[in-house]
C-alpha positions, 0 to 999 in steps of 0.5 A: 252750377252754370245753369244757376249762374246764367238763371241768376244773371239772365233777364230771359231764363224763366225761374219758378218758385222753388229755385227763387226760394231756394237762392234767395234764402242761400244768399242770406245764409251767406250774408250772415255766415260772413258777417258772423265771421267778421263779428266773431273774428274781426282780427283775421280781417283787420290783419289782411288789410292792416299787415299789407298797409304797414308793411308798404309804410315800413317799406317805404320809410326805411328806403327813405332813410336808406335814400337820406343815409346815402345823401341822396334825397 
């Protein structure tokens, strides 16, 4: 897996055809594996980031009116 790294991100390894192939149609694969991931279930990555935000927002809404409660803003 190292030597495949370094050949990837080396501008001095030599890479023959079978390995530039061999990676370029990798990556594909790995592109459309997760942009059908994304298109097939689009909730599983709307959940990550959205359940993160409006916990933050509830959060912060319900220190404010802890804050307001207690006279103190």
């Amino acid at each position: 897996m190292r030597d495949v790294v370094e050949t990837w991100f080396s501008l001095t390894r030599p890479v023959d055809r079978r390995f530039y192939a061999a990676s370029g149609f990798s990556l594909v694969l790995f592109k459309y594996a997760v942009d059908c991931g994304l298109v097939l279930f689009p909730q599983l990555y709307r959940n990550l980031w959205s359940d993160a935000l409006i916990h933050r927002i509830h959060r912060r809404v319900l220190e404010h009116v802890k804050l307001v409660s207690e006279g103190r803003a």
